[in-house]
N, C-alpha and C positions, 0 to 999 in steps of 0.2 A: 211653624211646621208646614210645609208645600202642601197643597191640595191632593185627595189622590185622585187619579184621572177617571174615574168610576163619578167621582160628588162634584167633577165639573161638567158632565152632561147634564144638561134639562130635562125636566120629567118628558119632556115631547121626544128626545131622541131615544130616553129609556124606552117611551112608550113603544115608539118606533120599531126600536130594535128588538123588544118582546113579541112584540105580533109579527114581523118575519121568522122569528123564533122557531114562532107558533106554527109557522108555514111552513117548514122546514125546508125555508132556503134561506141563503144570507143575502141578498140582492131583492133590490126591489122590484113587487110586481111587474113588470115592464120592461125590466132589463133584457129578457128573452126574446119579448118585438125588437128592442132597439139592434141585441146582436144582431137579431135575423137581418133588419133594415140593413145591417152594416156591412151582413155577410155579401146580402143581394147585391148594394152596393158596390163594392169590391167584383165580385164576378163582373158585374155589366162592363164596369171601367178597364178591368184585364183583356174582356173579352173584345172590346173596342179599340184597345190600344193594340191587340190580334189583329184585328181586321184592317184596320189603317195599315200597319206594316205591311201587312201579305198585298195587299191593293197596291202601296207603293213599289213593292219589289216586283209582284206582277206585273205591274202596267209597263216597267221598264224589258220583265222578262220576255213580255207576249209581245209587245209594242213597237221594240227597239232592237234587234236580236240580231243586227250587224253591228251592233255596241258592246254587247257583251257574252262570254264566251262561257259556259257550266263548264267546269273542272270535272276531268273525269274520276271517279270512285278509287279506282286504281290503273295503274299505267298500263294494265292488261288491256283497255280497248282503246279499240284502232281510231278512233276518232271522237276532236273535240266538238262537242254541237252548241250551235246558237242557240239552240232552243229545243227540250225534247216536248213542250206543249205551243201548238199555235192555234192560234184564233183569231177568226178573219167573217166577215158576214157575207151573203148572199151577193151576186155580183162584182167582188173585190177578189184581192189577190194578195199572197206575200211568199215570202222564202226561206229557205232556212242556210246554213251554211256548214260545212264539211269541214275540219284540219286533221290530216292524218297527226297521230302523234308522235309517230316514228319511220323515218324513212324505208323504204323498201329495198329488197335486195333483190328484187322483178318487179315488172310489171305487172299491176291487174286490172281486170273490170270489175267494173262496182254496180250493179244490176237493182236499178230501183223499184221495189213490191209493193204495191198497193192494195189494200186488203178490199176497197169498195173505192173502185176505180170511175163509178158514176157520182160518188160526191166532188173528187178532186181529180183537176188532170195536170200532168208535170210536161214541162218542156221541153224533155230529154226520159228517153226512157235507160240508162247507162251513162258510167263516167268512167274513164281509163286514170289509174296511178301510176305514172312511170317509176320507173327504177329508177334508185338513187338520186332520186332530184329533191331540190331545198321545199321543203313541208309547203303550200299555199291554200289557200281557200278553195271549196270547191261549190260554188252556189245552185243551189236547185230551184228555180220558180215555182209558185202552186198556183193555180186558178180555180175558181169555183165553176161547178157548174149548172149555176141556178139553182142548186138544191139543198138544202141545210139537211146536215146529219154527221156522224163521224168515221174518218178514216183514220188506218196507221199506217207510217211510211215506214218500212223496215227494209236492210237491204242482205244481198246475196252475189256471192260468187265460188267462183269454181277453182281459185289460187286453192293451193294450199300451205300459201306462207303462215307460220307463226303469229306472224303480227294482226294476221287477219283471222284467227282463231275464234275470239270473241266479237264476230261483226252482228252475230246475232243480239248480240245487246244493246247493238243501235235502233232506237226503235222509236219514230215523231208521232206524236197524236195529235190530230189537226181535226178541226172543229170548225164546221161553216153554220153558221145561225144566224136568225133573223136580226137581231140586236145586240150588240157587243153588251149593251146597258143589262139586258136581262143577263149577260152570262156573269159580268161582275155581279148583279144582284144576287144569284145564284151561290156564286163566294161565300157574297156578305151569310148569306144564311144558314150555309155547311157550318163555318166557323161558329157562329149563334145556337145550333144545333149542338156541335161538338162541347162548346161551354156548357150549355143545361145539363147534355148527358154526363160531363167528367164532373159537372159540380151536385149531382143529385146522392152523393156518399155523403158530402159533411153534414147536413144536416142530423141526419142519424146518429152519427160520429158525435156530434155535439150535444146534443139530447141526454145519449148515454153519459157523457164525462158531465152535463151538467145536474142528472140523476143520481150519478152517481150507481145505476143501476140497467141492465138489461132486460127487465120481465119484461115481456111482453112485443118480444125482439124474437122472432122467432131463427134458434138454431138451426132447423132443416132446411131452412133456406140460405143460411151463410155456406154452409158444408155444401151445395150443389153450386152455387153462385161462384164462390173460392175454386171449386174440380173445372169448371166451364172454363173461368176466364184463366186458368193455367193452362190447359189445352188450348185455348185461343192464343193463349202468350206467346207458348210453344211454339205453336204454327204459324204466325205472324214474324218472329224473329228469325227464325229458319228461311223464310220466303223471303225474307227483306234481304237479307245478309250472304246466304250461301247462294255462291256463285253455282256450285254444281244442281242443286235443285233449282236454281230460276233457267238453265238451260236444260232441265228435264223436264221445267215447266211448258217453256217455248219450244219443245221438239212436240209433245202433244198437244197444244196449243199454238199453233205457229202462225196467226193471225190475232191473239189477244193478246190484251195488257197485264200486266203483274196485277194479282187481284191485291196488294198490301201497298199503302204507303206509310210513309214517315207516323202520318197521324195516326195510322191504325198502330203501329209499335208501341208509341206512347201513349193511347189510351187504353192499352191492353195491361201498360206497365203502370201507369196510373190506377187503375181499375183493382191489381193483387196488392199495391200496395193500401188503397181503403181498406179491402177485404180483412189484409193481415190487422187493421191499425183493430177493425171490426172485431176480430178474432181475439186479441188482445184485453180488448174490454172484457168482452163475454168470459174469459178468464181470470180477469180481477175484478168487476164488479159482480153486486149481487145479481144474483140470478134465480132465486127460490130455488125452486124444486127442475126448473129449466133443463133439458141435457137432450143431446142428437138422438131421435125414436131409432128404434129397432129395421124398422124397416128403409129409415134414410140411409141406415149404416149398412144395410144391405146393396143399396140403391149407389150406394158412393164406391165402396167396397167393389163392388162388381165394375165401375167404370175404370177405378184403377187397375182391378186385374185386367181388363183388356187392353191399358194405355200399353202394359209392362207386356203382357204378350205380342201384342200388334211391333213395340219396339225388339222383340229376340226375335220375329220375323223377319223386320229390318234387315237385323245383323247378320242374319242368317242368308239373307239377299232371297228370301222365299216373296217378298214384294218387296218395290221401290220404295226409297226412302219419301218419295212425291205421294204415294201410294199412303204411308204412317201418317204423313199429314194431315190427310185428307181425313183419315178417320179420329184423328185428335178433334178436326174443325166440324165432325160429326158428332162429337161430343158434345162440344160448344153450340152446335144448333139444338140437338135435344132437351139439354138441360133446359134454355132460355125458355120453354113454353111449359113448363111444368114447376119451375125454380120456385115461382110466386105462390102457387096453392099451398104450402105447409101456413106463409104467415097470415094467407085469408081467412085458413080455419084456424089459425093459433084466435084470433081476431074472432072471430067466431061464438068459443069455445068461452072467453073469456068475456065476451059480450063491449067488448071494450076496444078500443084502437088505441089506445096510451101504450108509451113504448115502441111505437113503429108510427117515426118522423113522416106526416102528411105532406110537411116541406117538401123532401125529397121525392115525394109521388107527382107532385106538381111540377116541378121541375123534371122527370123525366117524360112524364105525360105532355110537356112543354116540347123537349125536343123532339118527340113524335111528330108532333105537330108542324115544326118547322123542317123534319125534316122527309116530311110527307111532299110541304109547300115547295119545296125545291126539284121534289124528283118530279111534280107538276111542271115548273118555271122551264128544269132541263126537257122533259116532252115539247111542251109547246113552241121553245126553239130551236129544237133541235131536229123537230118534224122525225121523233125517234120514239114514238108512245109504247113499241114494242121492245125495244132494248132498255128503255126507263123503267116502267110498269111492267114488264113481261118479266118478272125476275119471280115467281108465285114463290119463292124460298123467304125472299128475303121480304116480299109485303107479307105474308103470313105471318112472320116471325112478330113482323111492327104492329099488326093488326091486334096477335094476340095481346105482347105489352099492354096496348093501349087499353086493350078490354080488362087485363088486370089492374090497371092504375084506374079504371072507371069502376071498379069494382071495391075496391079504397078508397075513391071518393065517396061513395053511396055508403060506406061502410062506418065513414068520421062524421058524414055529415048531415045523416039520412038514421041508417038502422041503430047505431050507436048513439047517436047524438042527446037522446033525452037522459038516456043513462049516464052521460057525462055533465048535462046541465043538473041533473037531480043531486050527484056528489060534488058540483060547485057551488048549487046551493044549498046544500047541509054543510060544506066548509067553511062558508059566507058566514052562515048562520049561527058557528059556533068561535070562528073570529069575532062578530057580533057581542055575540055573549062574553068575550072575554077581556074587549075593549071595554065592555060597559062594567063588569067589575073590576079592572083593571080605574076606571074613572072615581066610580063608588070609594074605590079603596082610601085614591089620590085626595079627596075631597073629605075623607073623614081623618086625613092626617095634616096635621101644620105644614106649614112653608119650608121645612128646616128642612138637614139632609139626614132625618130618619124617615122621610118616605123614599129615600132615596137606597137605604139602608131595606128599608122591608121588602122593595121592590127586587133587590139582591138576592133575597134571600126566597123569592117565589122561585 
């Protein structure tokens, strides 16, 4: 008669697998470092394998830019560019280059604008496109003028052919500073930033699935975090994508840059999709007595009714649609300094920090940090400490963060912390106790397999 698979384990794996039991997890003590290790792991090596690429396609895009040509979005603008980002240091020089992409049915001038004409000077202030002639190159020199800072080349004319409809979308940002070295370093550390910040969800994320549970998660802060970065999502995709708001952007702004790129879209999309996975948990796992307070729902409730008003305004053409944005990404700044107080005092209230991933606090208190170290790096080469630093929107916003992530720290590791070693040690204590009857038992029964039998049947 076969063994059954129960009387071929050793009283050691019985033991084993009783006192995990007992813990009420099926993994050993440790497993939870190890994912962490692995998670961390993984991040560093994605985010490296990030930064090599973009450094390689960089150094070719900034570098080499009579090599290769950016594709334009769509056939609607008038010209192919070598390069819409250059960068050059102090005393050097370099160029960009021009291809119409569709021939003309007249002639134009093409009128070169310089928004801070004391960083860079050009060696040609206009270039003429004749009529119907075969597309060719039209090269612009830049020279520095001893002074590190940033310029945009944008250009203007007074045709008004078709073709040259959208020239306002031609638009170079050139960049003189002290050391090419610092500005790659600079790179390296946005991209390093961008990783902490987009990988500061999983930990949470994982905590719960491996709880099996949300107490201690606080809900009023998912439900304002969720409303922010939908309005930011909003806003970001709209600026990226629609042609008619980035030229309603550049008609009242007609010396700056798009405030959105690439990265901002995806970590906007990145961001709802945690939130939703967030959301999702808190709906299927436990949750005790957990649920959105009265007054969050008041707090959220009112953000949407003014999303839904401000957009029949829209519609209405009572304000511009540049105008809706702007108070969706008013949304998005409010929430972010106020989002974190529900889970300080959920935290608080319950005397505890279990339930709300410290992982993830370190890791965004982490990209603070680096991405503090860069808006430094960009000042000091950019001899630009008023255009870096001068932004009091958006270092208040960082300030705050960080003061609520120092606020969680002091909270796991400081106020909370003995109340968490006093119910590790009374868990210790009654593991302890159940190991040694669990031995007692083993020792007062024979070798066979009815200790193996009674240990079943505990």
């Amino acid at each position: 008669m076969p063994t059954s698979r129960c009387r071929t384990k050793s009283n050691e794996e019985i033991c084993a697998s009783l006192y995990n039991k007992q813990m009420g997890t099926g993994m050993p003590p440790n497993r939870f470092d190890y994912l962490n290790r692995k998670l961390i792991g993984w991040t560093v090596a994605v985010a490296a394998v990030l930064v090599i690429a973009y450094m390689s396609w960089d150094y070719w895009y900034l570098r080499k830019p009579q090599a290769h040509f950016i594709k334009p979005k769509d056939d609607s603008l008038p010209f192919e560019v070598s390069s819409t980002h250059v960068i050059f240091e102090i005393g050097s020089g370099s160029f960009i280059s021009l291809t119409p992409t569709k021939p003309l049915k007249e002639s134009a001038e093409i009128k070169i604008m310089l928004d801070d004409p004391d960083i860079i000077d050009v060696a040609m202030n206009s270039f003429t496109i004749e009529a119907l002639s075969t597309p060719r190159n039209y090269f612009i020199p830049l020279h520095s003028k001893h002074v590190a800072g940033h310029c945009v080349v944008s250009f203007k004319t007074s045709s008004k052919l078709p073709e040259l409809e959208n020239l306002f979308k031609v638009r170079i940002q050139v960049k003189v500073v002290h050391e090419i070295a610092f500005g790659y370093l600079s790179i390296i550390i946005g991209w390093v930033y961008f990783c902490f910040w987009s990988s500061c969800y999983y930990p949470q994320i994982y905590q719960n699935f491996r709880r099996k549970s949300v107490v201690g998660f606080s809900f009023d802060y998912l439900a304002l975090n969720l409303t922010g970065h939908i309005c930011y999502c909003i806003f970001n995709l709209a600026m990226f994508y629609n042609s008619g708001i980035q030229k309603e952007y550049h008609l009242l702004h007609p010396k700056g840059e798009l405030p959105v790129k690439l990265n901002d879209v995806l970590f906007s999309l990145h961001a709802i999709s945690m939130n939703l996975i967030l959301l999702l948990q808190c709906l299927l796992y436990e949750r005790a007595d957990q649920k959105v307070s009265l007054p969050m729902w008041t707090l959220v409730g009112g953000l949407w009714i003014t999303v839904f008003c401000t957009l029949g305004a829209a519609i209405v053409e009572k304000i511009s649609w540049l105008q809706y944005l702007y108070y969706l990404s008013y949304i998005k700044v409010g929430t972010t300094p106020i989002k974190y107080t529900p889970q300080v005092y959920l935290n608080y209230i319950r005397q505890s920090t279990e339930g709300w991933s410290i992982q993830g606090v370190i890791l965004d208190i982490g990209g603070g940090i680096f991405s503090f170290l860069q808006m430094t790096i960009d000042a000091v080469n950019n001899d630009d400490w008023d255009g870096t630093l001068g932004n009091p929107g958006k270092l208040g916003l960082s300030c705050i963060a960080m003061i609520y992530d120092s606020i969680f720290m002091m909270q796991h590791f400081v106020f909370f912390n003995v109340g968490r070693k006093r119910r590790l040690t009374d868990t210790t204590e009654q593991h302890t106790e159940f190991l040694e009857k669990l031995n007692e038992l083993k020792a007062t029964l024979p070798k066979s397999g009815s200790f193996h039998h009674h240990v079943l049947l505990l």
